[in-house]
N, C-alpha and C positions, 0 to 999 in steps of 0.2 A: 119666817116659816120656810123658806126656800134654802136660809142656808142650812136649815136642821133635816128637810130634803135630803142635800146636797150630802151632807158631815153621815147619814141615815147608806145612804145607795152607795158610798165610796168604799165597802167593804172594811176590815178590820183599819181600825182604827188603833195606832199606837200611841200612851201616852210619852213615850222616849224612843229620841231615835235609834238607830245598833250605835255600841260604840265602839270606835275604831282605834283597836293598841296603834299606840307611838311607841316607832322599835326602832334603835339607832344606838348614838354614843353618847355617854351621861356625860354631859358636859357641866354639868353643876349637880352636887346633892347637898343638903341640910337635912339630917336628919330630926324630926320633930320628939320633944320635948314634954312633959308633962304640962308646961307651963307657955306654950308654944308651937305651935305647927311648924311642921318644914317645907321644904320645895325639893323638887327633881328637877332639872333641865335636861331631857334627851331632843335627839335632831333640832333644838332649836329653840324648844316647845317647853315652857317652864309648867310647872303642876303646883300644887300644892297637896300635902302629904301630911295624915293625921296619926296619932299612934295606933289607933283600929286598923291604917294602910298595912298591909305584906310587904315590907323594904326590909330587907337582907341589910344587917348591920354591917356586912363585909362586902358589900356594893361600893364601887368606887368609879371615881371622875376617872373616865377614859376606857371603860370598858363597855360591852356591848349589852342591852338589855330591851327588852319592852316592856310600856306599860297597861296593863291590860285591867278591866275592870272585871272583877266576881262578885258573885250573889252569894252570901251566907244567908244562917236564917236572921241574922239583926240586921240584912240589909249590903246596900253596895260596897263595897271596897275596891281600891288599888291594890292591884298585884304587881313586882317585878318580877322578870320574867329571863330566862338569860336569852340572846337572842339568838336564832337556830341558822347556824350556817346555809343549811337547803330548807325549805317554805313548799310544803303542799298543801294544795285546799281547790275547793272551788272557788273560779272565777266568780265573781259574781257582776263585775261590770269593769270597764274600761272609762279611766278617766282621760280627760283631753287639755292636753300640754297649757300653762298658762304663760306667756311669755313676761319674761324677768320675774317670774315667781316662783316657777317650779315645772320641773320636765313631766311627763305622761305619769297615771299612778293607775297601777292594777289593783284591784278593791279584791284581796281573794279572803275568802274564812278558811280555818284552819281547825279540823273538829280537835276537841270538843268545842272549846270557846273561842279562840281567837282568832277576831276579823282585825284586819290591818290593810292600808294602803303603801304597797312600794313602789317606789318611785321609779319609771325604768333608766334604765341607763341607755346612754347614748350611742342606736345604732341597735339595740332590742325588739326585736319583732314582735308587737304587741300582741296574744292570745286573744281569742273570739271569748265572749261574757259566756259563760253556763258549759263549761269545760271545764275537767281535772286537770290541775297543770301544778309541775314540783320546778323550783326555781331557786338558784344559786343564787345567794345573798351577799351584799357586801354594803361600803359605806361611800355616800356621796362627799365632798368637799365641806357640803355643811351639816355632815354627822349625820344625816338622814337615811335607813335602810334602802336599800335599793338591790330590784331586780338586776343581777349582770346575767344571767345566761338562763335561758328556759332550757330544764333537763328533761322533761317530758310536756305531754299535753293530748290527753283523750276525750273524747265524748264519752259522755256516759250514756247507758241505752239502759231505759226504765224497766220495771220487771212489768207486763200487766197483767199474766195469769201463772197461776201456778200449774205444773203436771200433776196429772189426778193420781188420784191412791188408790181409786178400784181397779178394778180386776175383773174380766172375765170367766165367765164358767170355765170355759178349758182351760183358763190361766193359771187355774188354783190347782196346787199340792193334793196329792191323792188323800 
């Protein structure tokens, strides 16, 4: 009774959590087969890849790409994605350095779809969470995207009324 409470007052409730493109360097593809699924390896990170996936048969080991996932209407897929030199979106949160794992990663989304974490580079002035910020991209040692330089970074200031459409008596046209 308390945890249904609990699962009840926690507000929206997701069955899945966002997913986060992997954007780097394809360091292995297989493309999948009728008879066979395939794989991708980008930053590190192997996937597995069905023929319903979005893979560019002209995709190739050493180039840059992300993997992002889309909703059609039969449901989820993989998309690759080429991956974009400069990255705007909102912050959405700042991740904290993992030592011998991995350096700092800014979690930004990218409308329409694409949420991804970059990795920052070393010596990167990490951006406050819930700002617009556009950032020059490149690749780390182990093929993983990564922030090298923040090109901009604003708050954004919400709308909370709009200016009225009436008018005054004197206002109006003879």
């Amino acid at each position: 009774m308390i945890l249904i409470f609990f699962a009840l007052s926690a507000g929206h409730v997701s069955a899945e959590p966002p997913f986060f493109a992997t954007c780097g360097r394809i360091d292995g593809l297989s493309l999948p087969t009728a008879s066979a699924p395939g794989s991708i390896t980008i930053g590190g990170r192997m996937f597995a890849i069905t023929l319903r996936d979005r893979i560019s048969p002209v995709a190739s080991v050493g180039s840059l790409g992300c993997l992002n996932q889309t909703v059609t209407t039969s449901g989820p897929l993989l998309q690759l994605l080429g991956m974009p030199s400069h990255l705007c979106g909102q912050v959405m949160g700042v991740l904290d350095p993992i030592a011998g794992q991995r350096p700092a990663g800014i979690d930004v989304l990218s409308p329409p779809t694409l949420r991804t974490v970059l990795f920052a580079a070393p010596g990167l002035r990490l951006p406050d969470p819930n700002v617009f910020a556009c950032f020059e991209t490149g690749i780390d040692s182990a093929g993983r995207a990564t922030a090298v330089r923040t090109l901009t970074a604003s708050t954004q200031t919400a709308i909370t009324s709009l200016p009225s459409t009436s008018t005054a008596a004197g206002d109006r046209a003879p």
